[in-house]
Backbone bond lengths (Angstrom), bond angles and torsions (degrees), N, CA, C in turn:
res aa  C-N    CA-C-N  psi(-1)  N-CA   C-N-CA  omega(-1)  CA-C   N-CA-C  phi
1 X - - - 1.445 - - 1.524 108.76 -
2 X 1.372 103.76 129.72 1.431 104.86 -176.95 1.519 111.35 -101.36
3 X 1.146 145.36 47.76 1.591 157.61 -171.35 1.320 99.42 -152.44
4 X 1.596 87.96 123.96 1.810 103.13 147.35 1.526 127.76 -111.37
5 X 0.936 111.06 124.28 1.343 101.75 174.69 1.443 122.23 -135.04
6 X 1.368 104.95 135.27 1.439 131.57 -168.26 1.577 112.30 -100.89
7 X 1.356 107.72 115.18 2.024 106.39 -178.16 1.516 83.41 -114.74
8 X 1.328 83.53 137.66 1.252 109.31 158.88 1.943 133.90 -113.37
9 X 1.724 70.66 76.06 1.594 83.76 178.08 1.845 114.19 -145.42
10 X 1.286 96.01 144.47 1.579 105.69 165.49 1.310 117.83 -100.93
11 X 1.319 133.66 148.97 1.238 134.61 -179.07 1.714 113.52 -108.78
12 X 1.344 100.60 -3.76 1.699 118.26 174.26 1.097 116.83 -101.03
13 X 1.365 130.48 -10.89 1.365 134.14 -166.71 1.390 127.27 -142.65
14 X 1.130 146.99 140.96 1.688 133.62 -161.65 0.856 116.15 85.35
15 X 1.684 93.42 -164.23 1.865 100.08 146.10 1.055 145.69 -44.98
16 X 1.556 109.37 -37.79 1.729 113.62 175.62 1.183 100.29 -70.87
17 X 1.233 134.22 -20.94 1.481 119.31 167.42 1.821 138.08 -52.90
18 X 1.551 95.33 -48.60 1.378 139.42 160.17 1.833 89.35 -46.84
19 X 0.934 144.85 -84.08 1.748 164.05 -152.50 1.575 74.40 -47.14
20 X 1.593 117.72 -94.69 1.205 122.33 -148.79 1.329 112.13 -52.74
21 X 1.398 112.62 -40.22 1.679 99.23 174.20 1.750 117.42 -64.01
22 X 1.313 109.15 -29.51 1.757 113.30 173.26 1.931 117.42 -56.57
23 X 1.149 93.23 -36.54 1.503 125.27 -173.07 2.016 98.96 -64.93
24 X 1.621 107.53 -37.83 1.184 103.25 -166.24 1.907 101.21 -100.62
25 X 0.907 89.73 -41.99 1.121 104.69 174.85 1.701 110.88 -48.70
26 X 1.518 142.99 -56.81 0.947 158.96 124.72 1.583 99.29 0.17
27 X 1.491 127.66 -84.22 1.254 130.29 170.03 1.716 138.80 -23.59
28 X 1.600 95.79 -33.99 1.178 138.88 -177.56 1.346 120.88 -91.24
29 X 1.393 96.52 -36.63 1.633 92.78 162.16 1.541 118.27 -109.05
30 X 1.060 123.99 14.41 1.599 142.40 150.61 1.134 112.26 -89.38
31 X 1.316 149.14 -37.87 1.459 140.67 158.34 1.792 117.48 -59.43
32 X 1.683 93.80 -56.40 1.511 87.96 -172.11 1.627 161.10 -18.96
33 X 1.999 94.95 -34.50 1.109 114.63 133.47 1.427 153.58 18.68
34 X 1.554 93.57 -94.36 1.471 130.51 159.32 1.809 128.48 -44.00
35 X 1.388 75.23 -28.34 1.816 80.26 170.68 1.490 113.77 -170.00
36 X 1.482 133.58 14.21 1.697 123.80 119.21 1.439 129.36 -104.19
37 X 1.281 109.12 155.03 1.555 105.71 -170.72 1.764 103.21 -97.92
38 X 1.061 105.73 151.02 1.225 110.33 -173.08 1.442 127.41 -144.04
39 X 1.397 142.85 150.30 1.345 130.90 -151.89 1.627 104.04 -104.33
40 X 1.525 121.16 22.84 1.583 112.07 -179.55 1.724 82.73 -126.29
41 X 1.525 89.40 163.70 1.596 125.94 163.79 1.646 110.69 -32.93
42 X 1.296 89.23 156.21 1.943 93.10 155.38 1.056 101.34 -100.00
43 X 1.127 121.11 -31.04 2.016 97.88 170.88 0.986 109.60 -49.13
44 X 1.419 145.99 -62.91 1.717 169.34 -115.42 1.973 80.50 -99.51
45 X 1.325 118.54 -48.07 1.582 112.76 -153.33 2.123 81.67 -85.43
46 X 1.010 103.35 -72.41 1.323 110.21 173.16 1.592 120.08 -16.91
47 X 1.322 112.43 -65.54 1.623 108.62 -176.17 1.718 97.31 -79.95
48 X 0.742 130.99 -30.05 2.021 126.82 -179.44 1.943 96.28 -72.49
49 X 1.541 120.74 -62.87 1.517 83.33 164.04 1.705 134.85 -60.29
50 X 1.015 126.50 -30.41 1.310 128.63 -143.36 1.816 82.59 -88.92
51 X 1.471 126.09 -40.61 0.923 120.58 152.75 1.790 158.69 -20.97
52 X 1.642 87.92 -65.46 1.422 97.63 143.25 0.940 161.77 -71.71
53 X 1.802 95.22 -28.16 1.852 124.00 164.46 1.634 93.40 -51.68
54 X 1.406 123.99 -68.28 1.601 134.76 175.55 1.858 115.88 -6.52
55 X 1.424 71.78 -66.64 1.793 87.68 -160.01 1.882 111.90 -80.22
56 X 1.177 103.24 -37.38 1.772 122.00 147.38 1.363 123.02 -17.93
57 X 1.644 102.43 -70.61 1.519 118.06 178.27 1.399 112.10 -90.89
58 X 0.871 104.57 -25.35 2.193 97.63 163.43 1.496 109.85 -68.00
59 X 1.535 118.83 -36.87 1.637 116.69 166.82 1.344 108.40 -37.85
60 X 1.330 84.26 -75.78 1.532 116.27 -157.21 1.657 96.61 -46.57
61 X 1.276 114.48 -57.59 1.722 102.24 -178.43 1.156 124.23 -88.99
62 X 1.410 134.46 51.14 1.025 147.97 -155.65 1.462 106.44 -150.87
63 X 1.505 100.73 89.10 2.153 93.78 -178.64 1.760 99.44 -136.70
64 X 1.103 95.55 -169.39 1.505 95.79 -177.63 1.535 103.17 -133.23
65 X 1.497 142.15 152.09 1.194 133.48 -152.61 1.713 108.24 -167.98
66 X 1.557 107.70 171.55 1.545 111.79 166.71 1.700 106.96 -130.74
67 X 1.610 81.78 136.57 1.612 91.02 175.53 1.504 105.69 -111.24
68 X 1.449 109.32 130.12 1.842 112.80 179.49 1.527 90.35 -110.90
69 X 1.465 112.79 128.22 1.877 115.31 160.74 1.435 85.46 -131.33
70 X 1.984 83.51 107.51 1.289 97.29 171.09 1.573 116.78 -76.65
71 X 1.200 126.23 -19.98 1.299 130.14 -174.70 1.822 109.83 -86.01
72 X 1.362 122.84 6.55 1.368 104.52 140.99 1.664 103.63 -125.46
73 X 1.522 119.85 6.31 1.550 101.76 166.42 1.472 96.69 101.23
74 X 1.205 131.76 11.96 1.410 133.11 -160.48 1.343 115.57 -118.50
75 X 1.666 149.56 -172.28 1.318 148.35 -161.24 1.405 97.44 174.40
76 X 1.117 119.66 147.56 1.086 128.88 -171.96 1.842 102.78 -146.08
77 X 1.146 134.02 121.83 1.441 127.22 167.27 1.869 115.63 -118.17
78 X 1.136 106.37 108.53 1.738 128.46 -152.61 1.375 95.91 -106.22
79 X 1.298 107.13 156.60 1.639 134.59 168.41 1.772 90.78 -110.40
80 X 1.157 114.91 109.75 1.797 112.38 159.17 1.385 103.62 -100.33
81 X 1.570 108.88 128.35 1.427 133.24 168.09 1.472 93.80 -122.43
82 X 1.706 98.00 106.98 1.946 115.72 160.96 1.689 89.49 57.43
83 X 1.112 127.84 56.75 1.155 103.13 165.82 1.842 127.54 103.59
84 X 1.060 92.20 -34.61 1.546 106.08 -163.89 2.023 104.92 -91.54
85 X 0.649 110.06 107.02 1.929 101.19 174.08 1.145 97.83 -84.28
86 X 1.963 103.54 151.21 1.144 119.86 167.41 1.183 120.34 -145.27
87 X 1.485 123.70 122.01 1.997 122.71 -141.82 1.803 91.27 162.25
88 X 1.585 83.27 149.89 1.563 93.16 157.18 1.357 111.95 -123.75
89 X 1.539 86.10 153.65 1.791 99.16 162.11 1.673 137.00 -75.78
90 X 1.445 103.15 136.80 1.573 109.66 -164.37 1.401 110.22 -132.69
91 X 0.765 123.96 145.55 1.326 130.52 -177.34 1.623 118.16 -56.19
92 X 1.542 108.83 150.82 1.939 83.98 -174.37 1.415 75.29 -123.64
93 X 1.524 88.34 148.23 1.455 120.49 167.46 1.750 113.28 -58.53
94 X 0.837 102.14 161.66 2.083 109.71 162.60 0.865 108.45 -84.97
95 X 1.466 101.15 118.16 1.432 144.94 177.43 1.776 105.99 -56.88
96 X 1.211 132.17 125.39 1.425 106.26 179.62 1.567 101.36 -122.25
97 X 1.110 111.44 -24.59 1.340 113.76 178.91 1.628 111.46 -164.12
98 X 1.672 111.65 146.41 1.543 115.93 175.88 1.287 102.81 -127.44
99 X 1.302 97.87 140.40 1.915 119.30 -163.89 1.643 84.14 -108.31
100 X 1.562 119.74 162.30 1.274 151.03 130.06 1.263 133.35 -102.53
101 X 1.310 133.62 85.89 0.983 127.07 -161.19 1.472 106.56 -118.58
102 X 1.727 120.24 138.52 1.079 136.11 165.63 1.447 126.78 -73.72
103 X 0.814 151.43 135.01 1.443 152.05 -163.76 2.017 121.04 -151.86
104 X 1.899 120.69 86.44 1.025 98.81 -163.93 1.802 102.57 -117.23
105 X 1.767 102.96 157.27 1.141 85.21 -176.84 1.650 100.29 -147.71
106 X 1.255 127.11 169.78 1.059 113.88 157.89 1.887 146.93 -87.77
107 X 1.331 116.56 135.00 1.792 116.10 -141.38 1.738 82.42 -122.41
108 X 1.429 86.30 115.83 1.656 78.03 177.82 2.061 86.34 -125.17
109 X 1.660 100.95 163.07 1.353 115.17 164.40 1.564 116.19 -79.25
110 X 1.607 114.24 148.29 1.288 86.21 -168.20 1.605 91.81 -107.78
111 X 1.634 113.59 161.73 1.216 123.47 -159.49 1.753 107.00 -77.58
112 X 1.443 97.21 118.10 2.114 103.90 -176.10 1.567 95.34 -112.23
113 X 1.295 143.01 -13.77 1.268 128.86 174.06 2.056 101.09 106.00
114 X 1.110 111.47 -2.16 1.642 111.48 -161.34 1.493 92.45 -130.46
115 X 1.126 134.02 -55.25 1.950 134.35 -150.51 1.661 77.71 -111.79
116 X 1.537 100.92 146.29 1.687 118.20 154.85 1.464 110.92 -44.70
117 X 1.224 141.07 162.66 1.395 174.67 3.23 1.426 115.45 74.13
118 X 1.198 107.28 63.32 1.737 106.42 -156.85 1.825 91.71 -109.40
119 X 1.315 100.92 159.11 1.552 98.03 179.29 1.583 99.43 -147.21
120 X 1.724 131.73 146.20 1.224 106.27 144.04 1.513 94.85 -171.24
121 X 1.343 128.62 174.85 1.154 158.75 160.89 1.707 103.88 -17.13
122 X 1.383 154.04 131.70 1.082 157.19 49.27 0.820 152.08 -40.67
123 X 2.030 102.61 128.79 1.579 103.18 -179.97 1.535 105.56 -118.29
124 X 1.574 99.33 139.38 1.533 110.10 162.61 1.440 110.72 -142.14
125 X 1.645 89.15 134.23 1.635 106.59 157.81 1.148 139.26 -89.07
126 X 1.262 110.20 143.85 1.559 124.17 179.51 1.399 133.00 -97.98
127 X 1.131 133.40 120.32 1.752 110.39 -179.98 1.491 92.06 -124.77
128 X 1.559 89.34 133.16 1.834 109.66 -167.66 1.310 97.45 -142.01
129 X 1.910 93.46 106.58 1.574 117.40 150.49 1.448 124.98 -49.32
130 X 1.443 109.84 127.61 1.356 98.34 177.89 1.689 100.00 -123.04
131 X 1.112 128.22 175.45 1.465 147.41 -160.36 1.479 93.06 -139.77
132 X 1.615 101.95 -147.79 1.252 102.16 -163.63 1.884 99.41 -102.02
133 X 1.353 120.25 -5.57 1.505 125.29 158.56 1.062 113.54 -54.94
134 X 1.714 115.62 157.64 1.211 120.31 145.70 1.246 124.50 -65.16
135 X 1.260 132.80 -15.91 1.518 144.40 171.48 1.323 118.83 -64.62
136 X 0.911 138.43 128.51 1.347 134.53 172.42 1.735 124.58 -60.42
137 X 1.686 152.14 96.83 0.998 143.76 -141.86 1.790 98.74 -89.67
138 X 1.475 119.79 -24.06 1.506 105.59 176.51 1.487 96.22 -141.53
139 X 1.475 117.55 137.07 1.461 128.96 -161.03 1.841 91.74 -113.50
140 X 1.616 143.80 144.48 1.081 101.63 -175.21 1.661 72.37 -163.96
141 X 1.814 124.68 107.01 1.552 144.07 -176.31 1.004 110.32 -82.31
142 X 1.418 121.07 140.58 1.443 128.97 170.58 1.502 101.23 -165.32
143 X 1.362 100.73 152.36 1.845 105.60 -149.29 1.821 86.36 -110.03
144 X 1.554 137.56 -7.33 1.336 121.27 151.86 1.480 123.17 -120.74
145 X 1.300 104.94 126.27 1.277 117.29 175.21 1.544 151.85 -35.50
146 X 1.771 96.09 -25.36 1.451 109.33 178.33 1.759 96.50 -72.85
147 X 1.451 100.22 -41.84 1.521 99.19 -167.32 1.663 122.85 -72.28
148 X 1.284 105.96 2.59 1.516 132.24 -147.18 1.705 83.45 -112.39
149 X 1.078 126.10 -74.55 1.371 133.62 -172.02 1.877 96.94 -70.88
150 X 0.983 127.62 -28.62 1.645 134.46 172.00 1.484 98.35 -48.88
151 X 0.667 83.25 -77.38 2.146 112.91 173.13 1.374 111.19 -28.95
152 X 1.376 115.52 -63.26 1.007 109.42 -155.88 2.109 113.60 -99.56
153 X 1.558 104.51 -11.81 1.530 131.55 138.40 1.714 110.47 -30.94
154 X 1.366 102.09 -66.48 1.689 119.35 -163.57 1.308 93.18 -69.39
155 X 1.301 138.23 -52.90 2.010 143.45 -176.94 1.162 98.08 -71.04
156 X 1.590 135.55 -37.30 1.650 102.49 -179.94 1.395 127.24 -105.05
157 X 2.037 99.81 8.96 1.202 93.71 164.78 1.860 112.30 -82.66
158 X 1.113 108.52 -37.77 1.594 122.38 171.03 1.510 125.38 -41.25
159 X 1.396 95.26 -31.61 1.641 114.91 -161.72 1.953 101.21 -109.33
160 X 1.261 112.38 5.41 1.549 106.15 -164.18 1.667 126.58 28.80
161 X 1.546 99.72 57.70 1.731 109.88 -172.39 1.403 96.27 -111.19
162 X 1.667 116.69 148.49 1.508 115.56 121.34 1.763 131.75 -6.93
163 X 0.689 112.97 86.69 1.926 115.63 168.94 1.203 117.26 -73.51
164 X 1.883 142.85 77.08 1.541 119.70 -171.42 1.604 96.16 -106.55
165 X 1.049 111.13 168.15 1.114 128.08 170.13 1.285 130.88 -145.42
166 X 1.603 122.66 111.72 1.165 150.26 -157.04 1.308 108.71 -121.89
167 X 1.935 104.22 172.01 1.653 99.54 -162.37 2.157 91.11 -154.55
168 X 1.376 94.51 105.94 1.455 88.78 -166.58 1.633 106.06 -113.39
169 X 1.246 138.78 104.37 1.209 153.06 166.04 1.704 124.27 -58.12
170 X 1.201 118.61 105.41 1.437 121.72 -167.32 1.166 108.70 -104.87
């Protein structure tokens, strides 16, 4: 397969977070039914789940992403709604080299008086295309490493680049 593609989405965090709880929630009020009694309609329970299930899974499938086809040299960076991408294709530059880089820091919650005060250590990796800049032309996160260096193995064998791999502590 000559495509890579990179989504950029979490399903724990954000919006997609927001989705899955709508998604259950929805579920929850379509079951409920079954075993509390309650003083509204089944229409009323019916359209409020079927509702939320709705808007849940349109979150939830709704990310924005990069497509590399290395086999015509091209990139594509898309908005997917349910499925559908929307982006044009551009030519990709020469690849000259792909970095892995580690990056850890500390992520603490900040104190609201209601949720714990939790703090600790994160690591995320980066794999950054470079061209003929010092800038990096595609930046592309992932919070485990095997899959990070997997990744970025699979793009520079595809891409005939440099592969280094580095480890940068913040």
């Amino acid at each position: 397969m000559s495509k890579f593609n990179y989504k950029k989405r979490n399903l724990f965090s954000g919006i997609h977070l927001l989705g899955i709880l709508l998604l259950f929630a929805g579920l929850f009020a379509l079951v409920s039914p079954l075993f509390l009694s309650s003083g509204s309609s089944m229409t009323k329970i019916i359209s409020v789940g079927t509702g939320s299930c709705l808007i849940g899974l349109l979150i939830i499938f709704t990310y924005s992403g990069t497509l590399i086809d290395t086999s015509k040299n091209q990139f594509q960076e898309y908005v997917s709604i349910i499925g559908f991408r929307m982006g044009s294709w551009q030519d990709l530059p020469k690849i000259r080299e792909i970095k892995v880089v580690s990056s850890t820091r500390v992520q603490r919650n900040i104190p609201n008086g209601i949720s714990p005060t939790l703090s600790g250590k994160v690591t995320n990796y980066s794999i950054l295309l470079y061209a003929d800049s010092n800038q990096p032309v595609f930046t592309f996160n992932y919070s485990n490493q095997d899959k990070a260096t997997e990744q970025a193995r699979r793009l520079a064998n595809r891409l005939n680049s440099e592969l280094i791999l580095a480890s940068v502590a913040l």
